[in-house]
N, C-alpha and C positions, 0 to 999 in steps of 0.2 A: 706366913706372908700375908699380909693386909689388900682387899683388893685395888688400893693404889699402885701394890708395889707390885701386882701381877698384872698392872694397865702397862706402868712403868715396863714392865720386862719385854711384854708384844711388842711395847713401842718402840723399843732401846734406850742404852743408857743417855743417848742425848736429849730424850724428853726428862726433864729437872726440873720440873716447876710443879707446884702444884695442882693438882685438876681444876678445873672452873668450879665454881661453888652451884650449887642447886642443880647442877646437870646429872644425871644418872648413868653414868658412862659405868660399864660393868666388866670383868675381862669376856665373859663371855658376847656382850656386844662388839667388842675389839675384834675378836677372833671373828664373828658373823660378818662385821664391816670390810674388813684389814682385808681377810681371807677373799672374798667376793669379789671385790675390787679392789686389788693391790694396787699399793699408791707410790709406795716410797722406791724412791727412784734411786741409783748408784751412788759411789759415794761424790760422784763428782758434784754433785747436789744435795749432798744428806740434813744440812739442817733446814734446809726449804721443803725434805721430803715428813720432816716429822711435823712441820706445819699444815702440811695435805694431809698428814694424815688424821691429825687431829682436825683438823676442819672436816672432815669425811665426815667423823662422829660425832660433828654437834651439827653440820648441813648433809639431809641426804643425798647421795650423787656424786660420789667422791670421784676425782679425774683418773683414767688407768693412764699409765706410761705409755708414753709417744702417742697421746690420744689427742683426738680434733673433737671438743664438743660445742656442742648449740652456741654460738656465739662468740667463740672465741677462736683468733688466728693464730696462734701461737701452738705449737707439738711442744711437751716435755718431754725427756730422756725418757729411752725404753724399761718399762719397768723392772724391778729386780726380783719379781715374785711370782708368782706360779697363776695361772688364770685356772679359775676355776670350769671345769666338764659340768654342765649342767644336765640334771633326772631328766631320764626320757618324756615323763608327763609333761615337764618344762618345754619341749620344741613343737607343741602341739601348737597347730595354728587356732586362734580364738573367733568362734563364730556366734551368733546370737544364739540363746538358749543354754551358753558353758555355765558350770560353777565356777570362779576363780576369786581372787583375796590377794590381799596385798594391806602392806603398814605403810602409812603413810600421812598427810595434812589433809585435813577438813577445811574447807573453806565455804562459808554462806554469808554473800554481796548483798545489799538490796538489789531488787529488781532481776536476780539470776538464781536459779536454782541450786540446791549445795551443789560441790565440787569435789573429787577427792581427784589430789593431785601429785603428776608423777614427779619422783625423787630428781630432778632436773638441776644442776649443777647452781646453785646460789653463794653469791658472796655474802661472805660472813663479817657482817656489821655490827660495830656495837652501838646501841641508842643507849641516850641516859634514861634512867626507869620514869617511865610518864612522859615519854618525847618519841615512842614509837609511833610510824604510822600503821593507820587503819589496817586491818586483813587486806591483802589483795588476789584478787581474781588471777584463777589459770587459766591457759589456753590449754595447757599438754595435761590433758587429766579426762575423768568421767561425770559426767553429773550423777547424782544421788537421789533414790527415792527409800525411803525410811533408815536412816540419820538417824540418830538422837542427838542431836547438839551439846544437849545439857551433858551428856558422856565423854564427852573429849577429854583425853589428857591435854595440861597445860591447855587448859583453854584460858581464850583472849577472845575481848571483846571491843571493838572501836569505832565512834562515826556508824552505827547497826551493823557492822560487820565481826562478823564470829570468825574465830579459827582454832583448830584444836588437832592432837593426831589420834590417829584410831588404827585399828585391826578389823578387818573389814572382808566377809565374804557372802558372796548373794549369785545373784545370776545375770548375765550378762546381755540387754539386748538393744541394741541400735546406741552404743553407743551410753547408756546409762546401764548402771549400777541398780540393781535393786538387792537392798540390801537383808540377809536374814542373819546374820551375827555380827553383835559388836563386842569390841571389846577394847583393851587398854593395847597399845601396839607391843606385838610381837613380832621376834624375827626368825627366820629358821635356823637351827641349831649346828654349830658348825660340823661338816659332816667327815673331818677328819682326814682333810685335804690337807699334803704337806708340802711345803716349800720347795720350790727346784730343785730336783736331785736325781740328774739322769744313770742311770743302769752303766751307759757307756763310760759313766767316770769314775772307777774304782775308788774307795777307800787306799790311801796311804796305807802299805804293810805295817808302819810305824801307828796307825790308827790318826786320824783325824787332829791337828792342829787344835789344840784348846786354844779359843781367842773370848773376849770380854764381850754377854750377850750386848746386840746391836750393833756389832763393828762393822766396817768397811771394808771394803779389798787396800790393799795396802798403796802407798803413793807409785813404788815402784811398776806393781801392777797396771796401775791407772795407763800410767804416763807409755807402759809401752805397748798397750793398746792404744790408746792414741796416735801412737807413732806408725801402728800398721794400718790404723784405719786414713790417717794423711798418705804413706805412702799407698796403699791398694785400693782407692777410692772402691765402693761397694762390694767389697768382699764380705764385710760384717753384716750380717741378716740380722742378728738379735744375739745379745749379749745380757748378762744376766750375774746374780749375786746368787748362789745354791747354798743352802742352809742346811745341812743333814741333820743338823741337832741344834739345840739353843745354843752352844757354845764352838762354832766351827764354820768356815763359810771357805767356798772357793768361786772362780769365776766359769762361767761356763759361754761359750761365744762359739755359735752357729756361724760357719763360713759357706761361700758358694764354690772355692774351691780347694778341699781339706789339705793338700800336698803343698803350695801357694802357701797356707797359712802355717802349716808345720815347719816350713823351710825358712820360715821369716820369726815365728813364734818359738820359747824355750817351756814344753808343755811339760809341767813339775805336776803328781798328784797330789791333790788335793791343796795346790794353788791354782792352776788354771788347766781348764779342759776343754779342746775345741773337740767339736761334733763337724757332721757334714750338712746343711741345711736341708733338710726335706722341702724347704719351699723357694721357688729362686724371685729378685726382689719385683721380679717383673709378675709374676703369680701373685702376689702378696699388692702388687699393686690395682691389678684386674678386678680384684676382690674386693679392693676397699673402696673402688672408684665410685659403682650403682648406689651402695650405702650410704658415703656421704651424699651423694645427691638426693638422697632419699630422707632426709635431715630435718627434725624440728627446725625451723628459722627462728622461731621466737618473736613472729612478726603477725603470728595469726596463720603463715601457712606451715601445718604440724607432718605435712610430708609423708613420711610413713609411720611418723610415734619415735623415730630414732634420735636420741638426746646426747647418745655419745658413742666415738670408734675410736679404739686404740691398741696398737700393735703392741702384745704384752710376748710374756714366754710360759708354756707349758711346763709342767711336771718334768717333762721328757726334756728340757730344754731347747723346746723347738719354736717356732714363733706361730701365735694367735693372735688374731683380731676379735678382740675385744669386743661386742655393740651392744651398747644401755638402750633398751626401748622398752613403751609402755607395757605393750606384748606383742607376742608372736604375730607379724599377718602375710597373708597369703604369699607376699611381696618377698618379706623378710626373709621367709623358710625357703622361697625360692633362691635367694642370692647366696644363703648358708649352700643348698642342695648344688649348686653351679661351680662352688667353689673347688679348689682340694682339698677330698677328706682331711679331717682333724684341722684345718686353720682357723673356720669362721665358728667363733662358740657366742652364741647371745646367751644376756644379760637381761632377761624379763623383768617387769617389776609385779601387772598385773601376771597371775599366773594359773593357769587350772588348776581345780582341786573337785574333790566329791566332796556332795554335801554334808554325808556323815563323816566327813575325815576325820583324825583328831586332828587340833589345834595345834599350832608352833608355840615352841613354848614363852613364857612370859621371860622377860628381860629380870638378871640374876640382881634383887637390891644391893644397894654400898652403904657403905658405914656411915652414917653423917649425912646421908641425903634421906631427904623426906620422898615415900614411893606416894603416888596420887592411890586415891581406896582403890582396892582390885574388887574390879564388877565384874559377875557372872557373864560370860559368854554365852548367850540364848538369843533365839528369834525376838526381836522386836518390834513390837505395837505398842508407842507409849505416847503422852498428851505431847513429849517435845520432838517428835520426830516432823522430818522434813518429808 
C-alpha cells in the first residue's frame, strides 16, 4: 500500500482525487491532525466533512464538531470522532520561566519582532504562483528572540517580509519565546488513541457488520434519528459514528432520558446504541459559556489565547468540549477545574516540555514529494537569527 493509499484510507473512500502536488501530507501526519482534532462530521454532511478535513492538513487549526471558532457564527454538526485526553504535563498552567515547543509559522514583518504563531483557523486560498500577498503579522502568537529565519521550512519571502514553519522550543517569559532548538516542524506521534467505541455497546454475537472503509450510518439510520430528535426536542446530548475497526461502524447517541429514548428508539447491536448522558445540556452549557467569552476576537483583543470550542464525543461516547488555545492559563485550567469532571479537555498548542526531552518525531516522507534538507536540532547562535 502506497502512502496515498493509506492517506486515502484515514480519509475514506470518498477522498478520490489526487493529493495536492508539493504538499507532504504523510499517513502519519493524518492520524496526528485527524486524531487531535476530529473533523469529519456524520454522514449528514460527509462530503463537506472530507473537505475539513483535508483543509485541516494543509491550514493548521482544523474545526472540531459543533465547534464556534474565532470568527466565525456558524456551529457544524457534532463530531463523529473521539476527542482526544490530553498528558498530564499538557494541563500545566504556563508561567514565565517554563520550557515549552510547539510547530508551527514563523513570521518576521518589518518594523516587529519575529512571531511564531498559533495554528488559528485560516481559509484555504489559492493564489496564482507569483500573485501571493506579502507574510502577514499575528496577533494570537509569541514574539521570538533567536529564530534563524534562514531555517524555515517553505520559507517565503515578500515586500521584506519572511515566513516559514519551524519546530520550536526554548523558555518562555513575558510573553516571548526565547528560543534554544530549531528544527524542521514536527508533530507528536499519534498516541494510539482509537475511535468511539464505548464498553456499553457490545459487539454483535454475529461479530461486527463488515462495511466499506469510510462509510456512513445508513439513510435509514439518519432519518430516524432525526425523527426523534424533531419529536423529543433535547433529548440528544451527542451523537456520534463509533468505529471498532477500519471496516465496521455503529451510531452511538447519549440521551438525557435513557427509558424516553429506548421506547421511541429500535436499539439493534452494532447498528445503534444509546448510553445515558453523563452530562445534562444545561451542564454542557455552563461550561462552555466563561470560554467563549474568554475568545481570541481576531480584533487585537486575544482574550484568553482561546481560538476554538466545540462539543465533540469521547472514547466513552460521552460528550466533550473541545478548546484550541495557545496554552494553558491560570483562567483556562480554572473553567476546565469548575467544570464536570471528564467534559472540558483543552487543546494546547504551546505546550511544556523539559529541556533535555527528546524531540517529537519528524513527519514520515512520501513518495514523489521533495522533503526540504533535515537540519540538526541544536541550540542556536548563528549570523541569521532574530
Amino acid at each position: 500500500m502506497t502512502e496515498n493509499d493509506k492517506v486515502r484510507a484515514l480519509l475514506g473512500l470518498a477522498f478520490d482525487a489526487e493529493l495536492p502536488r508539493g504538499v507532504a501530507i504523510s499517513a502519519e501526519v493524518v492520524r496526528a491532525r485527524h486524531r487531535r482534532r476530529r473533523a469529519v462530521t456524520s454522514s449528514v454532511a460527509a462530503a463537506g466533512a472530507v473537505a475539513i478535513a483535508v483543509s485541516a492538513l494543509l491550514v493548521p487549526g482544523i474545526l472540531a464538531g459543533g465547534s464556534h471558532k474565532a470568527g466565525s457564527s456558524s456551529a457544524a454538526a457534532p463530531s463523529a470522532f473521539a476527542v482526544v485526553t490530553t498528558a498530564p504535563l499538557a494541563d500545566k498552567v504556563i508561567i514565565d520561566g517554563d520550557v515549552v515547543q510547539a510547530s508551527g509559522r514563523v513570521v518576521k514583518v518589518p518594523g516587529k519582532p519575529a512571531r511564531f504563531c498559533a495554528p488559528v483557523p485560516q481559509a484555504a486560498i489559492g493564489y496564482v504562483p507569483g500573485h501571493e500577498p506579502p507574510p502577514a503579522w499575528c496577533d494570537l502568537g509569541v514574539d521570538l528572540v533567536g529564530v534563524d529565519l534562514t531555517r524555515l521550512s517553505q520559507l517565503r519571502t515578500k515586500a521584506g517580509a519572511t515566513e516559514g514553519q519551524a519546530f520550536l522550543r526554548g523558555t518562555f517569559h513575558a510573553n516571548v519565546l526565547h528560543v534554544s532548538v530549531q528544527s524542521e516542524p514536527r508533530w507528536l506521534a499519534d498516541d494510539g488513541y482509537v475511535d468511539v467505541n464505548p464498553t456499553q455497546c457490545p459487539m454483535p454475537a454475529a461479530g461486527w457488520q463488515v462495511v466499506p472503509s469510510g462509510s456512513n450510518p445508513s439513510d435509514a439510520i439518519i432519518r430516524t434519528m432525526e425523527a426523534f430528535r424533531s419529536a423529543h426536542p433535547g433529548q440528544i446530548v451527542s451523537d456520534a459514528v463509533a468505529r471498532p475497526n477500519a471496516h465496521a461502524l455503529y451510531m452511538v447517541v447519549a440521551v438525557v432520558d435513557l427509558a424516553v429514548a429506548r421506547a421511541a428508539l429500535h436499539e439493534v447491536p452494532g447498528q445503534l446504541c444509546l448510553l445515558q448522558s453523563r452530562y445534562t445540556p444545561a451542564q454542557i452549557a455552563a461550561a462552555r459559556s466563561p470560554i467563549e467569552a474568554g475568545m481570541w476576537k481576531g480584533n487585537g483583543d486575544l482574550g484568553e489565547g482561546v481560538f476554538g470550542v466545540g462539543q465533540g464525543t469521547g472514547v466513552d461516547g460521552q460528550s466533550r468540549l473541545q478548546v484550541d488555545a495557545m496554552m494553558v492559563t491560570a483562567k483556562i485550567s480554572g473553567w476546565k477545574a469548575s467544570a464536570p469532571a471528564g467534559l472540558v479537555d483543552v487543546r494546547a498548542w504551546l505546550l511544556p516540555t523539559l529541556a533535555d526531552a527528546p524531540l517529537p518525531p519528524l513527519p514520515s516522507p512520501r513518495a514523489g514529494v521533495t522533503q526540504p534538507p533535515t537540519a540538526s536540532a541544536k541550540p542556536r547562535q548563528s549570523p541569521g537569527a532574530e
